[in-house]
C-alpha positions in Angstrom: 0.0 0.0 0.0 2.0 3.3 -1.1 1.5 6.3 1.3 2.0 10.1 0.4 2.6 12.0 3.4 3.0 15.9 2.4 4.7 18.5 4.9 5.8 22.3 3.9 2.3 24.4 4.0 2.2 27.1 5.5 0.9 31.3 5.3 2.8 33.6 3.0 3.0 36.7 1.8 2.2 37.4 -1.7 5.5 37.3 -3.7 6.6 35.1 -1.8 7.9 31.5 -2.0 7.1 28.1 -0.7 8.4 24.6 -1.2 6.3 21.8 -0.3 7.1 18.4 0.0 5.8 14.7 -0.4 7.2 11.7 1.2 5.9 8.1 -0.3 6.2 4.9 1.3 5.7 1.7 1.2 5.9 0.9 -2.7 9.0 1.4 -5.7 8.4 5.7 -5.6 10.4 5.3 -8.4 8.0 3.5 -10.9 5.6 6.0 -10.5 4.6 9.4 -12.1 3.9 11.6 -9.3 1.5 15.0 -9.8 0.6 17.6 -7.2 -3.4 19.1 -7.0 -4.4 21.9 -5.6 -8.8 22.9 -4.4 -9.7 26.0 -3.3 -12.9 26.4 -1.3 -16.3 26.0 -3.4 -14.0 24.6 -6.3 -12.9 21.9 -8.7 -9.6 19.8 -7.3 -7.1 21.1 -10.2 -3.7 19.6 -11.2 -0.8 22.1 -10.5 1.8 20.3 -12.1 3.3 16.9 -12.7 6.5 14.8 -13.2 7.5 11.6 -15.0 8.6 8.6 -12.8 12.2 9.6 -13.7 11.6 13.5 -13.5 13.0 14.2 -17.0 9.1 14.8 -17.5 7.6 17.3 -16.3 3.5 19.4 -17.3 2.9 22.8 -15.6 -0.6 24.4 -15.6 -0.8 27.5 -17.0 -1.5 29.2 -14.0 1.3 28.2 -12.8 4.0 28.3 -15.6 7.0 30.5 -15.0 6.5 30.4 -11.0 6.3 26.8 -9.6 8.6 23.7 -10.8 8.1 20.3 -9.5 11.3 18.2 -9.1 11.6 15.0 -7.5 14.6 13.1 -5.8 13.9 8.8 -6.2 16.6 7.9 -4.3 14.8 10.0 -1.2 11.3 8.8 -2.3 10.0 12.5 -2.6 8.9 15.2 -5.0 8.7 18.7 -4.4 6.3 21.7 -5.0 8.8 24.6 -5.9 7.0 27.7 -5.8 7.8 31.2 -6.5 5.8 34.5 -6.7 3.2 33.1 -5.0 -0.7 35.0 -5.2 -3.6 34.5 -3.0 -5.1 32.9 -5.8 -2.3 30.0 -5.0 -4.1 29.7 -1.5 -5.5 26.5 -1.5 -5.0 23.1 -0.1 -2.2 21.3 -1.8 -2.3 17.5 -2.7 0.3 14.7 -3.8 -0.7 11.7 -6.1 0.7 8.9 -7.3 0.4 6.5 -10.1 0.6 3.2 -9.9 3.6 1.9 -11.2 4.6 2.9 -15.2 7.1 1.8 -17.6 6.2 4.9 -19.7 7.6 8.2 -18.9 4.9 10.9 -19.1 3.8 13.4 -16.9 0.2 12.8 -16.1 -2.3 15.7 -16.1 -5.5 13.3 -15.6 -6.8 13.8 -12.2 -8.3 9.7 -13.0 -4.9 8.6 -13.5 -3.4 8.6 -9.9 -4.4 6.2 -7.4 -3.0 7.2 -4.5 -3.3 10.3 -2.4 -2.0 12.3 0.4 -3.8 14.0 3.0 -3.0 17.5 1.5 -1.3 20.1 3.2 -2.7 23.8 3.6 -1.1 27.1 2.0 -2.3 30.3 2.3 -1.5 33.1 0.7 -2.1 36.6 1.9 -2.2 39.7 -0.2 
């Protein structure tokens, strides 16, 4: 059973910066395409951003491009949420996912594609 365990939230100021992080257990992290989503209050869970299982992969949203980059490190079992610039429309709670295990290497922007989820971890931005 793989488990995502995300730390790193926190309240910022607007221009600021932020790196979150995710932590996955109890599976090969490296076989999986990992992707971080992000839902705001009264909206749609959105992806922010994902990263092939080898990281040489990597989709941004476009709200996003320019300001966040999402690298990962396999042989510590964890990807990051790099971001930069932040605005309070970044404040929302941010989630890892992870595929199941892949022998492609594409960076998955399909919420349906991941199967495993972490509890989510809060950042707030002020203005």
């Amino acid at each position: 059973q793989v488990q995502l365990v995300e730390s790193g939230g926190g309240l910022v100021q607007a221009g600021g910066s932020l790196r979150v992080s995710c932590v996955g257990s109890g599976g090969t992290f490296s076989s999986y395409a990992m992707g971080w989503f992000r839902q705001a209050p009264g909206k749609e869970r959105e992806i922010v951003a994902a990263v092939s299982r080898s990281g040489h992969n990597t989709y941004l949203a476009d709200s996003v491009k320019g300001r966040f980059t999402i690298p990962r490190d396999n042989a510590k079992n964890t990807v990051y949420l790099q971001m930069e610039s932040l605005k309070p429309e970044d404040t929302a709670v941010y989630y890892c996912a992870a595929t199941g295990p892949r022998l492609d290497d594409f960076a998955y922007r399909v919420r349906s594609v991941y199967g495993y989820w972490g509890q989510g971890t809060q950042v707030t931005v002020s203005s």
